[in-house]
N, C-alpha and C positions, 0 to 999 in steps of 0.2 A: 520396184518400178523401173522397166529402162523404158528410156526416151531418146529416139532419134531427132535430132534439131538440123535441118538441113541448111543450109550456105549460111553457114555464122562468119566465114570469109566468100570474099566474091575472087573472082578468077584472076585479075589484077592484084588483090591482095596477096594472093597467094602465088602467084611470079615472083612479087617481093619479095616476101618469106623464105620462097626458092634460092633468088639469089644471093641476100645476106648468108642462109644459113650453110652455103657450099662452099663459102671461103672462111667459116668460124673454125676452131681447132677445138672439138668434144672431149669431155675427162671422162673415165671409167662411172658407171654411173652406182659402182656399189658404195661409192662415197657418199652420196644420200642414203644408202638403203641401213634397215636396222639390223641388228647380229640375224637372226634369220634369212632374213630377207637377202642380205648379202652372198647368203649359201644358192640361190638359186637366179638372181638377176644377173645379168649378161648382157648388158647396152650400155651407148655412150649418151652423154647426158652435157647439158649445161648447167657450169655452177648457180645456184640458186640467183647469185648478184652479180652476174656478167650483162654487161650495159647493155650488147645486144638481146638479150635475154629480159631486157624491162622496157626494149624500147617494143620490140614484138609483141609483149603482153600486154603494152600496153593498145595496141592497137585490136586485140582480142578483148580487151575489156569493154573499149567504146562500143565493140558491136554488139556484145551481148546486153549493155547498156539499152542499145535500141530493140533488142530482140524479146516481142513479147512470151513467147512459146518458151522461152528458159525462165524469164520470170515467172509465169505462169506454172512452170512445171516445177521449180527449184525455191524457189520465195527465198530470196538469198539474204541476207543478213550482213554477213562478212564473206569474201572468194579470196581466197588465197593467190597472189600473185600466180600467172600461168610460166609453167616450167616445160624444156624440151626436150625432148631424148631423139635418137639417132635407134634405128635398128640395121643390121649388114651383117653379111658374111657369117651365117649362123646365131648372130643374137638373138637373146631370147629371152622371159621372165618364168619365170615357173610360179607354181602356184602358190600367192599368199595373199597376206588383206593387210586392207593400207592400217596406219598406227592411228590410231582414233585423236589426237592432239597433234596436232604440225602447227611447229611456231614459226612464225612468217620473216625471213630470214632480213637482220641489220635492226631488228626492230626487239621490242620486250612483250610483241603483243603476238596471242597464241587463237586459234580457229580449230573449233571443234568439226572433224569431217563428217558429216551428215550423208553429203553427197560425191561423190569421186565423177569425173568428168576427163572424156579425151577425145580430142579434137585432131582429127586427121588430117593431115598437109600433103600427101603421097597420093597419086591418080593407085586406086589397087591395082590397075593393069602393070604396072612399074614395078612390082612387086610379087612374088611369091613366100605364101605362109604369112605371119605377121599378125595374124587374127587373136584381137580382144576375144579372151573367152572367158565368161561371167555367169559362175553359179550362184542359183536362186533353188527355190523349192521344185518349181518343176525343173530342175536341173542344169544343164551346162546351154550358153548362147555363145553363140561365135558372131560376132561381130567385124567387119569390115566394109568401111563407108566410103565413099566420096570424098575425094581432097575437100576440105570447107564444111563437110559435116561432124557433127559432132554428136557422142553419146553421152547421157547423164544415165547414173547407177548408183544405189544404196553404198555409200562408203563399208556397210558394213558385209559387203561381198567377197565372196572369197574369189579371186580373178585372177589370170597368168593372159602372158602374150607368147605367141607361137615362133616359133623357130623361123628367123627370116631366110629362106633358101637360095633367094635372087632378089635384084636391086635392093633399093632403102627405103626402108619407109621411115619417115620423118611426123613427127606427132607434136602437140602438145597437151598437157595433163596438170590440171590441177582438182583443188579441192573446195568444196562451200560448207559455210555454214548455215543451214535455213533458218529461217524462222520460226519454223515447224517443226520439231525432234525426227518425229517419227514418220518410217516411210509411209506407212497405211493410210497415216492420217495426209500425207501430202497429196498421197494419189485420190484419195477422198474430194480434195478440193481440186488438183486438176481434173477429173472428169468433171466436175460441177463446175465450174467455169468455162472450158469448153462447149458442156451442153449449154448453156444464158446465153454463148456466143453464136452459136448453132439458132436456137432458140429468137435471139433477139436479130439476128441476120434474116429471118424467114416473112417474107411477104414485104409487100410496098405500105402496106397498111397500120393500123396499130394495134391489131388485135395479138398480137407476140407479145408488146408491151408490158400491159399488166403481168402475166406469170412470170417473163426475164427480171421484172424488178423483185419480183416474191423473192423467186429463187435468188438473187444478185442478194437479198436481205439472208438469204439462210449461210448464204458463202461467208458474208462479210460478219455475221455473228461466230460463224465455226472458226475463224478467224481471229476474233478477237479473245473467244476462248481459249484457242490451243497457241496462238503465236507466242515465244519468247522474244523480247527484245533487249 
């Protein structure tokens, strides 16, 4: 399941963001990547525990915090602190899938990736190539969104980023762990929670009522079946 989440930052957040992050000095980012993965990434990266890099994520948390459309679609459990990367002057990821355990750096505590998430800082017109592209079953997606949008996708994807040909594009990318294991069953509950929403928004009246509550009873039992916590 991908999910577009759109202005998880608003336009003043992301001036900020702008500014801190154009006087930071980026490290080669195959210092995070694992023996594979190192053979094919090509971007600059902030180390996991650089202060600017927690005080930014932290302000990507509070919004997601408020954002119902990611709790709804991700039922998060644990989010992995958010990380940045730098793309320029031909960078680029090639094609691999994230490591199914990332342990949440300074700490002994570890987040299973359920879901992979990256959150765009760059207007794409500022930019040439740089496109998320995310194999599923029906095949390859190219993604490229709006500064403040962001995408959620199956950590268990296999995904690269495109070769940046002109300007930067500037991202940030972390990990969750749902509630829920597995994709099918997540997207099972976000259509069903959207349609209750759909559902109980319709009319002035209370004729919506009764069937939003049925249905709000079938959610919250498929729920208490399938969630880990």
């Amino acid at each position: 399941m991908l999910i577009q989440i759109p202005s998880v930052l608003n336009a003043a957040q992301l001036q900020e963001f702008h500014q801190q992050l154009a006087a930071v000095e980026w490290s080669d980012g195959r210092g995070s990547a694992g023996y594979l993965s190192q053979q094919v990434k090509r971007n600059q990266q902030l180390p996991d525990e650089h202060p600017l890099g927690k005080q930014l994520g932290e302000v990507i948390m509070r919004s997601l915090q408020r954002n119902s459309m990611f709790t709804a679609a991700a039922l998060p459990l644990k989010i992995l602190p958010p990380l940045f990367n730098c793309y320029e002057g031909g960078n680029t990821y090639g094609r691999h899938v994230d490591g199914a355990i990332r342990p949440v750096a300074g700490s002994m505590h570890r987040i299973r990736t359920d879901l992979s998430a990256t959150l765009f800082l760059s207007d794409p017109a500022s930019y040439d190539g740089g496109e998320l592209v995310i194999d599923d079953s029906y095949g390859p997606h190219e993604v490229k969104l709006a500064a403040g949008d962001m995408v959620l996708y199956p950590g268990t994807s296999v995904h690269q980023v495109k070769p940046v040909t002109r300007g930067q594009r500037l991202a940030s990318f972390f990990w969750i762990q749902s509630m829920v294991r597995e994709d099918h069953k997540r997207k099972l509950l976000y259509d069903l929670d959207r349609a209750i929403q759909q559902l109980a928004g319709t009319g002035n009246d209370n004729t919506a009522v009764g069937p939003a509550t049925e249905l709000a009873g079938v959610y919250h039992n498929l729920l208490r079946l399938w969630a880990e916590l």
